[in-house]
C-alpha positions as CSV (number, residue, x, y, z in Angstrom):
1,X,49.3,-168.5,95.3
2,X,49.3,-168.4,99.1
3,X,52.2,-170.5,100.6
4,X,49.6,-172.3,102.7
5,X,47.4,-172.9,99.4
6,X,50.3,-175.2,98.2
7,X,50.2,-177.6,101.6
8,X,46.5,-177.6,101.3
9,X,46.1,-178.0,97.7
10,X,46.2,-181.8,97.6
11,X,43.3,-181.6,100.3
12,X,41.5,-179.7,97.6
13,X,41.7,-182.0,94.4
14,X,40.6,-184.5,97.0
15,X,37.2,-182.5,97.3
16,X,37.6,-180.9,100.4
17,X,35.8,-177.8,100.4
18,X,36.5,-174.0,102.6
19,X,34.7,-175.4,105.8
20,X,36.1,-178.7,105.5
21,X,39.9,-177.0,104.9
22,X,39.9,-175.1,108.4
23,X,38.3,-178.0,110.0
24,X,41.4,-180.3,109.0
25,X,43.7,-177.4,110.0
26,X,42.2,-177.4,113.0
27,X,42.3,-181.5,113.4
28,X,46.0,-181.0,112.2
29,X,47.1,-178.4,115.4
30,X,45.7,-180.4,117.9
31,X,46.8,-183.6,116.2
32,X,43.7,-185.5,115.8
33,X,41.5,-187.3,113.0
34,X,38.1,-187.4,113.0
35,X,36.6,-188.4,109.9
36,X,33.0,-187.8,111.1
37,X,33.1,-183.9,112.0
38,X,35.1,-183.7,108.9
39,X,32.0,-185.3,106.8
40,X,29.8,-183.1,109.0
41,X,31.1,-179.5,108.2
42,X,30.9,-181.2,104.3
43,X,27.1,-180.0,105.0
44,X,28.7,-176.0,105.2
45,X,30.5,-176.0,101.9
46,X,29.6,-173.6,99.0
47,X,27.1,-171.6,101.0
48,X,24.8,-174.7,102.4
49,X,24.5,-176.8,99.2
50,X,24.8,-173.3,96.6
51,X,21.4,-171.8,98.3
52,X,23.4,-168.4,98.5
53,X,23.9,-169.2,102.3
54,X,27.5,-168.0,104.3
55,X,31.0,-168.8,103.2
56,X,32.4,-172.4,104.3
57,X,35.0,-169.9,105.7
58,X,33.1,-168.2,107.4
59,X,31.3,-171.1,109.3
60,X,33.9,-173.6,108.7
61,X,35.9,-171.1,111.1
62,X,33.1,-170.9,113.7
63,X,33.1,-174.8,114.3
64,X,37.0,-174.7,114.0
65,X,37.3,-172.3,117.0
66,X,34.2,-174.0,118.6
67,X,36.2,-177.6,117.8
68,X,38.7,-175.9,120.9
69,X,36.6,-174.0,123.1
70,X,32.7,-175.7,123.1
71,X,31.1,-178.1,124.4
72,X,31.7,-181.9,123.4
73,X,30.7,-184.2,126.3
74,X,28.1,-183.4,129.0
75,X,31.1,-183.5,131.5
76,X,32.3,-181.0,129.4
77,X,31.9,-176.6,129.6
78,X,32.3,-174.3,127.0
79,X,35.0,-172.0,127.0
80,X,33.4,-169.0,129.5
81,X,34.1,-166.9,126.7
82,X,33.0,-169.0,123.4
83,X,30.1,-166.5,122.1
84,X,32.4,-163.1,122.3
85,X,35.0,-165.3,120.4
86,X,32.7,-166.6,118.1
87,X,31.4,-163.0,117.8
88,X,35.4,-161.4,117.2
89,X,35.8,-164.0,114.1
90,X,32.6,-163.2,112.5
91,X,32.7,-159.4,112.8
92,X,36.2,-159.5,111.3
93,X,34.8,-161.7,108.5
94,X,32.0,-159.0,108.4
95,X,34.5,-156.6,107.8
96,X,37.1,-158.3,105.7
97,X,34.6,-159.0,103.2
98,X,32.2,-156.5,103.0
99,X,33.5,-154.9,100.1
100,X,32.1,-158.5,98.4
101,X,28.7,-157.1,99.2
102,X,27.7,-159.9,101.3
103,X,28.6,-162.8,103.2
104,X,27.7,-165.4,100.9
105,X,29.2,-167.9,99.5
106,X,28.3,-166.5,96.1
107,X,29.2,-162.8,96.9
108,X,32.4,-163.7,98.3
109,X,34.0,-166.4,95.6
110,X,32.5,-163.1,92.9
111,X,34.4,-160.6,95.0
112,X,37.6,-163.0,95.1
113,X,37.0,-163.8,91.2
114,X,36.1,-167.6,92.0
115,X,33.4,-167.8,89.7
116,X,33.6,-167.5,85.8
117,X,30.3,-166.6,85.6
118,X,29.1,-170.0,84.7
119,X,25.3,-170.9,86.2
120,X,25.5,-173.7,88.8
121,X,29.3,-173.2,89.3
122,X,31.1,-174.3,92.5
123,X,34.1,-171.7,93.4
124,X,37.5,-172.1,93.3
125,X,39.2,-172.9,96.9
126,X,42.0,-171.9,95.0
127,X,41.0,-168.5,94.0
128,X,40.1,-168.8,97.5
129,X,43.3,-169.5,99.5
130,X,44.3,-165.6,100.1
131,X,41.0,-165.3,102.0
132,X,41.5,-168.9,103.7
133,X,45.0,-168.0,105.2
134,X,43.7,-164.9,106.3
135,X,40.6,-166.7,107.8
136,X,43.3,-169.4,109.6
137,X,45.6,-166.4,110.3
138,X,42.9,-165.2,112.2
139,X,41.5,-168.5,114.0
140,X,45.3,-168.4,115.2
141,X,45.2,-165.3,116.6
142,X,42.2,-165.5,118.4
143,X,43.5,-168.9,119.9
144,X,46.2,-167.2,121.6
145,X,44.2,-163.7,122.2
146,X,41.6,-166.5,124.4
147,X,44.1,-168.1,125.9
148,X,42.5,-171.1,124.5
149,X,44.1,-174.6,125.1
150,X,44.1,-176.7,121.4
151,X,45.6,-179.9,122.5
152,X,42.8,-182.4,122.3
153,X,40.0,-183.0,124.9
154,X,40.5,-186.1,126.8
């Protein structure tokens, strides 16, 4: 199991889910709480509700990056560079998990043996954690590649 996995495996028996996960890692860097964008990216997990839509990790790592570099306030401006970021992170995921077949939450928890098979089955964010410390691996890097600032907004 990923070293990371272990710190965030507490999160996970408390039913946080992928999206959720790189949210609160996110909240965690720039030293923040916020409960209500936490419940909010609870609408991404296991592919929208299980209706075969993208991977939490996936999206959950969109709003993370967007969490440092969009707009929150209407004194606020995104970061001039937010869509071509936004862009980097999803081709990579594109790429990193194309041999899944897909994007979806379903092809991706198959492709990382997450699901036993059973009908109505929500993955295993365990059996997930490789792929989510490569996701936050990558979140990382393109924080510093953008130059983007992650303390919080004030």
């Amino acid at each position: 199991m990923n070293p990371m996995m272990m710190e965030l495996l507490p999160l996970v028996h408390e039913g946080y889910c992928c999206s959720q996960l790189l949210v609160l890692l996110m909240l965690q860097v720039r030293d923040e709480e916020n409960p209500g964008l936490v419940r909010s990216v609870h609408g991404l997990c296991h592919g929208i509700g299980q209706s075969d839509g993208p991977c939490g990790l996936l999206t959950g790592g969109a709003c993370a990056l967007a969490l440092t570099a969009g707009k929150g306030a209407a004194h606020e401006t995104p970061h001039p560079m937010l869509t071509p970021l936004l862009n980097d992170y999803a081709t990579w995921f594109y790429e990193r998990t194309g041999p899944y077949g897909g994007q979806s939450c379903g092809q991706v928890a198959a492709g990382l043996g997450a699901l036993s098979g059973v009908a109505g089955e929500m993955p295993n964010p365990v059996a997930c954690g490789d792929l989510l410390a490569e996701c936050w691996g990558k979140i990382m890097e393109l924080v510093q590649s953008y130059d983007l600032d992650i303390t919080p907004a004030s």
